[in-house]
C-alpha positions, -999 to 999 in steps of 0.1 A, spaced: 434 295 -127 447 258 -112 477 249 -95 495 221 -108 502 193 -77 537 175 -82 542 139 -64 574 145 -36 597 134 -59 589 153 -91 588 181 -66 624 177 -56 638 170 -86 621 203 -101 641 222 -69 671 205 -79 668 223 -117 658 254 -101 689 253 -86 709 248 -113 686 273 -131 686 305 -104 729 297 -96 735 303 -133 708 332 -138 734 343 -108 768 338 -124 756 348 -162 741 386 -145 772 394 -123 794 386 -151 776 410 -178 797 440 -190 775 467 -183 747 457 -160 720 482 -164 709 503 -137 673 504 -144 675 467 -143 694 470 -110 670 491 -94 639 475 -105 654 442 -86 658 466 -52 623 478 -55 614 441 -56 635 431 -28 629 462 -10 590 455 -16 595 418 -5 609 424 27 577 450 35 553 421 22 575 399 48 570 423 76 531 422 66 530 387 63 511 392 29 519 357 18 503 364 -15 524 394 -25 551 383 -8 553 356 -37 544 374 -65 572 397 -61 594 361 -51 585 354 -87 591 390 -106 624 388 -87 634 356 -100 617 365 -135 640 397 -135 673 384 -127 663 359 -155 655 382 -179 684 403 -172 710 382 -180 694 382 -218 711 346 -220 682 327 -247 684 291 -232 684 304 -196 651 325 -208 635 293 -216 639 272 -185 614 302 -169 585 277 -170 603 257 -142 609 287 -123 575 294 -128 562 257 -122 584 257 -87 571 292 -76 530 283 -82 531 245 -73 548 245 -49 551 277 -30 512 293 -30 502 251 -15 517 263 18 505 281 47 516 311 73 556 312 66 565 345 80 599 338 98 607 322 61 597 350 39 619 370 62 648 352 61 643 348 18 642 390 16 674 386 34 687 363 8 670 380 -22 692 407 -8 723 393 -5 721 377 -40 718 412 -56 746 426 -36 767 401 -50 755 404 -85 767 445 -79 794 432 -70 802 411 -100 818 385 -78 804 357 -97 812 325 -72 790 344 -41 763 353 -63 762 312 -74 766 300 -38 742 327 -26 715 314 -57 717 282 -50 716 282 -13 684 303 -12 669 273 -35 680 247 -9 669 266 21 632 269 2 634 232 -6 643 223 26 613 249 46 587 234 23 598 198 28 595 199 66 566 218 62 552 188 43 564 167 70 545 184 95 516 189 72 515 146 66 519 144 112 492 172 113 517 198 131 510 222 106 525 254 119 538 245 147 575 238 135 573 255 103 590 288 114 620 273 128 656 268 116 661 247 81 697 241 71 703 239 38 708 200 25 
């Protein structure tokens, strides 16, 4: 298998869909009727899972269940046009994402978000679940760009498990 490699900029402007893309995934799912159960708890499992793959700092796990987890809430929300923008989803999570090194402290704080995200889904309260999408897309954005930055100043590492505010 090979890895695409974006330029910076067609880097960001893929993030800035993916926002778009995971804040309506977000609204369409916590305002379905009847949100299925099994779907619910097969998006726990996931975050649950993520969270142990955090604490492990199994980068590669860690990311695969990032991706199901997207994937599901995607799926979920059986919205056709949504459905097809998965490639970018999919294009952000391997181009990006598996390119960067140890990220514990991150990977932590997304299982956190992951979780959040899926409470507020439950909750059906439609704005949060947006906010709480599309921040978690910023706050990735923003990790992996100042990891870039330390990557391009040969610091690699030694910043990239600190604070990031989102943009």
């Amino acid at each position: 298998a090979k890895v695409a490699v974006y330029a910076l900029d067609e880097s960001l402007a893929l993030m800035e869909v993916r926002d778009v893309i995971d804040g309506l995934a977000a609204i369409v799912l916590a305002r379905r009727v009847i949100l299925d159960e099994q779907t619910v708890a097969i998006l726990r499992g996931l975050v649950g899972d993520m969270e142990t793959a955090a604490r492990a700092d199994d980068k590669h796990r860690f990311l695969a269940l990032n991706a199901r987890f997207h994937f599901g809430i995607i799926d979920a929300t059986h919205h056709r046009p949504l459905q097809r923008q998965q490639g970018v989803v999919r294009t952000t999570s391997q181009a990006m994402y598996l390119s960067h090194g140890h990220q514990p402290v991150r990977h932590g704080r997304a299982g956190i978000e992951h979780r959040q995200i899926l409470e507020a889904i439950e909750a059906r309260d439609e704005t949060k679940a947006e906010e709480l999408a599309r921040a978690h897309i910023r706050m990735a954005a923003d990790f992996w760009l100042r990891q870039l930055a330390d990557d391009l100043k040969g610091t690699a590492g030694e910043s990239s498990d600190g604070d990031f505010p989102a943009r």
